[in-house]
C-alpha positions in Angstrom: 0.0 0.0 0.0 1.7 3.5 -1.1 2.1 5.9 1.7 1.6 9.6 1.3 3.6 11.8 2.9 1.5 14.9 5.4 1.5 18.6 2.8 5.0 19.9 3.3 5.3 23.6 3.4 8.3 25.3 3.1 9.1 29.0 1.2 11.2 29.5 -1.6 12.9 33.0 0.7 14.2 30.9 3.4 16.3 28.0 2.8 16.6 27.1 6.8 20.5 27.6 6.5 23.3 29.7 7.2 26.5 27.9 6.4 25.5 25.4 3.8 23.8 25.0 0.8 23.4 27.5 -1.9 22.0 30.8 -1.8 18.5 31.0 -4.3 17.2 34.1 -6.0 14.4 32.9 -7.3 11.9 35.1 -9.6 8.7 34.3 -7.1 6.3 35.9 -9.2 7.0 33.6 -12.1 6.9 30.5 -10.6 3.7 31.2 -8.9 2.2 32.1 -12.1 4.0 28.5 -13.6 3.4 26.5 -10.4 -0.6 27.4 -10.3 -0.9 27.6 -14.5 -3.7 25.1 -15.6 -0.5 23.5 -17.4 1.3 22.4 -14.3 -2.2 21.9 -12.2 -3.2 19.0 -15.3 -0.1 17.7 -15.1 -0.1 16.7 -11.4 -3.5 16.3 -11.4 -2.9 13.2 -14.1 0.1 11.9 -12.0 2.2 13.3 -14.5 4.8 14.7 -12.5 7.3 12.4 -11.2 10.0 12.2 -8.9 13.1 10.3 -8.6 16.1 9.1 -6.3 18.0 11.8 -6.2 19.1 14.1 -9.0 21.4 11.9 -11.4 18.4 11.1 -13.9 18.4 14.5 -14.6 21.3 15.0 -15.0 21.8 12.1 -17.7 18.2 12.4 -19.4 17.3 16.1 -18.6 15.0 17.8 -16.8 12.1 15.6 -17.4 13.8 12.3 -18.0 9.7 10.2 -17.7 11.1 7.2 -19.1 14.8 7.6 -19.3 17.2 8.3 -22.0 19.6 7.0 -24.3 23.2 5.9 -23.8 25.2 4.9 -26.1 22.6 4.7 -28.7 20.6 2.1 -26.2 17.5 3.1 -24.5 18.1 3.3 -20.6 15.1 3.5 -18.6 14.9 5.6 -14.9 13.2 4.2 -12.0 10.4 6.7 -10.6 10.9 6.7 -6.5 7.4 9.1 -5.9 4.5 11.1 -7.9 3.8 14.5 -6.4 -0.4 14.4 -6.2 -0.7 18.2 -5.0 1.4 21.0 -5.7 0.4 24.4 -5.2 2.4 28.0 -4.5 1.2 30.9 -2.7 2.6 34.7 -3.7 4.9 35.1 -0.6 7.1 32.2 -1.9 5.6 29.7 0.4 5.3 26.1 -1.7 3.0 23.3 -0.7 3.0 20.0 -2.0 2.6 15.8 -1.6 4.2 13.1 -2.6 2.9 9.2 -3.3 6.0 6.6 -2.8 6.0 3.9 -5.5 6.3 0.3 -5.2 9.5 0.4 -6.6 13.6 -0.5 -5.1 14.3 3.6 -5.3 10.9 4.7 -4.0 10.6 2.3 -1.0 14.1 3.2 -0.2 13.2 7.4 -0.1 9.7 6.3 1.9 11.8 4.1 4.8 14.4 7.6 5.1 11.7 9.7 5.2 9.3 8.0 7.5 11.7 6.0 9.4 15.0 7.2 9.6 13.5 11.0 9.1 16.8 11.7 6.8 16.8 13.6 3.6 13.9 15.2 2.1 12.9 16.6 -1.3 14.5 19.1 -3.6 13.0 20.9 -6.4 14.2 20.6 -10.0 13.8 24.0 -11.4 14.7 25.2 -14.9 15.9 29.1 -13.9 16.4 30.1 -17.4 12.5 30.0 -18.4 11.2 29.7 -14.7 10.0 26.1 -14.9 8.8 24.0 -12.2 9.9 20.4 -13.3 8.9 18.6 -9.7 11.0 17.3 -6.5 13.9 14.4 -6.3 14.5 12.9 -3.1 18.2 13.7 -1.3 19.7 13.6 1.0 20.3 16.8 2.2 17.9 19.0 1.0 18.7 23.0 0.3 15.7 23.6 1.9 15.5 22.1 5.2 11.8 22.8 5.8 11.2 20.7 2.1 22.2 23.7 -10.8 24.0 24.0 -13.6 24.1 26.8 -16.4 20.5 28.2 -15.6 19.0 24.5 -14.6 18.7 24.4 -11.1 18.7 21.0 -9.3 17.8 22.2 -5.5 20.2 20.2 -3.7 23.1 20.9 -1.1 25.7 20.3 -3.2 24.7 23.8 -5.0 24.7 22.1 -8.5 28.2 23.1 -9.7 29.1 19.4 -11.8 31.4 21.1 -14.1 32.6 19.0 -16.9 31.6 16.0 -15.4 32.2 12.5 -17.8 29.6 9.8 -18.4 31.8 7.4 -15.6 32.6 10.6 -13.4 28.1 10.6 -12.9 27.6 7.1 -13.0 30.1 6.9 -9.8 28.9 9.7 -8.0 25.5 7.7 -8.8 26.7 4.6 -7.5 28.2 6.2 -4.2 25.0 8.7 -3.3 23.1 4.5 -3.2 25.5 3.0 -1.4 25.5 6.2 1.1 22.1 5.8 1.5 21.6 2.1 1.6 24.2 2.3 4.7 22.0 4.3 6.2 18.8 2.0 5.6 20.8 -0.7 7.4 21.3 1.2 9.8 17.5 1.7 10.5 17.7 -2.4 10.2 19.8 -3.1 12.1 18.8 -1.1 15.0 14.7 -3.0 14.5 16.7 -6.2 14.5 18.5 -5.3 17.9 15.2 -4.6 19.3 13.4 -7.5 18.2 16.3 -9.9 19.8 15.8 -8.4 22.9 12.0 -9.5 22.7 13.1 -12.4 21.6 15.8 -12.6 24.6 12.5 -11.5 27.0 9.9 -14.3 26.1 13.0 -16.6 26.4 13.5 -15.5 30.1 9.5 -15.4 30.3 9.5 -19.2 29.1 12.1 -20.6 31.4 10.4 -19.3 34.3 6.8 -20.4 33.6 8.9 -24.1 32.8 10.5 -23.5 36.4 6.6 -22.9 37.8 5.2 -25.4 36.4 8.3 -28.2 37.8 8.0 -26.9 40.9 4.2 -27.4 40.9 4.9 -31.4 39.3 3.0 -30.1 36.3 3.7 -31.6 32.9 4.8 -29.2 30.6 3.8 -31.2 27.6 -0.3 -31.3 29.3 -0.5 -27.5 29.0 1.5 -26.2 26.5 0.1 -26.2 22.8 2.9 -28.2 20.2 3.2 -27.4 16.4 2.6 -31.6 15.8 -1.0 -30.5 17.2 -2.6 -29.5 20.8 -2.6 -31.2 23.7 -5.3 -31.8 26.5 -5.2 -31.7 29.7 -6.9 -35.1 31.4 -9.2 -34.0 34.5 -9.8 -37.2 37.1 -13.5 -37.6 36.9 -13.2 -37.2 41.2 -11.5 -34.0 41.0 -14.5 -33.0 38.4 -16.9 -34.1 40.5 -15.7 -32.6 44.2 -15.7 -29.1 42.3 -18.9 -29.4 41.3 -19.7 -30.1 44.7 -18.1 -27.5 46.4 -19.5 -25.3 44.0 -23.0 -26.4 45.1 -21.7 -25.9 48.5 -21.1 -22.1 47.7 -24.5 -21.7 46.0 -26.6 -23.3 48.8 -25.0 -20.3 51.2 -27.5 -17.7 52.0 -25.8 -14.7 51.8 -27.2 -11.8 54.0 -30.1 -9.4 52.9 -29.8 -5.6 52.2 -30.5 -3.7 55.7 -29.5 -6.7 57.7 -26.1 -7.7 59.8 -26.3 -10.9 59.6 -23.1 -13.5 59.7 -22.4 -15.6 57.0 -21.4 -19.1 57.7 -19.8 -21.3 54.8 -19.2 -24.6 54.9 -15.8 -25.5 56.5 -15.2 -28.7 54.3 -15.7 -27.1 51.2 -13.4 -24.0 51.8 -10.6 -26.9 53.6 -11.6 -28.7 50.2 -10.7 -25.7 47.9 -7.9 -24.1 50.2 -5.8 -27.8 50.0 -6.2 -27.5 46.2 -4.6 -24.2 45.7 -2.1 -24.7 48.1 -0.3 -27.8 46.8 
């Protein structure tokens, strides 16, 4: 089942940092009129605008790399991680929006960080040049906390300067912003695993000591615990069966006292020695 993530708000004036990152001047008035343009509204609106792991499709495919590129002269397809189902911008900069995770390796990945291990969060891919709102990537460490290259902005951290970068040079930096990540995943793993053992380690201790009960009570195990090669009864002497019965008859036949009265009430002795033997042995 897809999860959606709560409306995220953040504004396009404040980035939420002072030492890192890369400073924005984006033309607000533009992008509001783009963001909120029947155009952009019909294309989330038709689950149109998609978002990826991180920014390298981009990169390699351009701006709106829907089902991948070329390399090579071969067709390489991208794997979508999230669908953004609203989008909206307001005149003072502020952006809301919502993402859908897909069932897919990248998107379950960005829904576990983002739900679970509450690290990274989503960047904006924004062409500058013609002030076009192209959708969010998921990173790692977002520009702007509360949510670039020659005129194309790609809202991350790392401020967008590639340079001349080589086809190996981004498939590497690819390869090592997964493997980053991943690490941190099993992280998350590793600490659920930790916590299940202990359980684990608890209904162990839990076990042993009901064993230890029941030993010292001459109880047989096997007469009350339920086995996998099917369940096991417990055998009640028909005596036994029959003296409860009586002493519950014993208890019914009291008369207990009336409502206004002080009255003592008098049980009978052998059924409460009967009863008081029983749960003492």
């Amino acid at each position: 089942m897809p999860q959606k993530t709560p409306k995220i708000r953040y504004s396009l004036k404040d980035r939420g940092r002072q030492y890192t990152g890369k400073v924005r001047n984006f033309n607000i008035r533009a992008l509001f009129d783009f963001v909120n343009s029947d155009a952009c509204q019909e294309t989330v609106e038709s689950r149109g605008m998609i978002g990826y792991y991180g920014h390298w499709p981009r990169v390699r495919f351009g701006m709106d790399p829907t089902e991948g590129g070329l390399d090579n002269g071969k067709p390489v397809p991208v794997e979508p991680a999230f669908v953004t189902t609203h989008l909206k911008m307001f005149d003072d900069g502020m952006v809301e929006h919502v993402a859908e995770f897909f069932d897919t390796a990248s998107g379950k990945l960005a829904e576990k960080l983002f739900f679970d291990s509450k690290t990274g969060g989503f960047s904006s891919a924004i062409d500058a040049s013609i002030n076009k709102f192209y959708g969010f990537d998921y990173v790692i460490e977002p520009n702007f906390l509360n949510n670039s290259f020659r005129g194309v902005t790609l809202d991350d951290a790392m401020g967008g300067s590639l340079g001349e970068l080589t086809y190996d040079d981004v498939y590497a930096a690819e390869c090592e912003e997964y493997a980053r990540n991943m690490m941190a995943l099993l992280d998350s793993i590793k600490g659920e695993r930790e916590a299940s053992s202990e359980t684990i380690e608890r209904l162990q201790q839990d076990n042993e000591q009901l064993m230890s009960f029941l030993a010292s009570h001459n109880v047989d195990a096997a007469a009350v615990l339920d086995s996998s090669r099917g369940s096991s009864h417990i055998l009640v002497d028909r005596s036994a069966k029959e003296q409860l019965l009586d002493d519950v008859n014993s208890f019914g036949n009291e008369t207990l006292p009336q409502a206004g009265q002080r009255e003592e009430v008098v049980i009978d002795d052998k059924a409460y020695q009967r009863i008081h033997t029983r749960m003492n042995r």
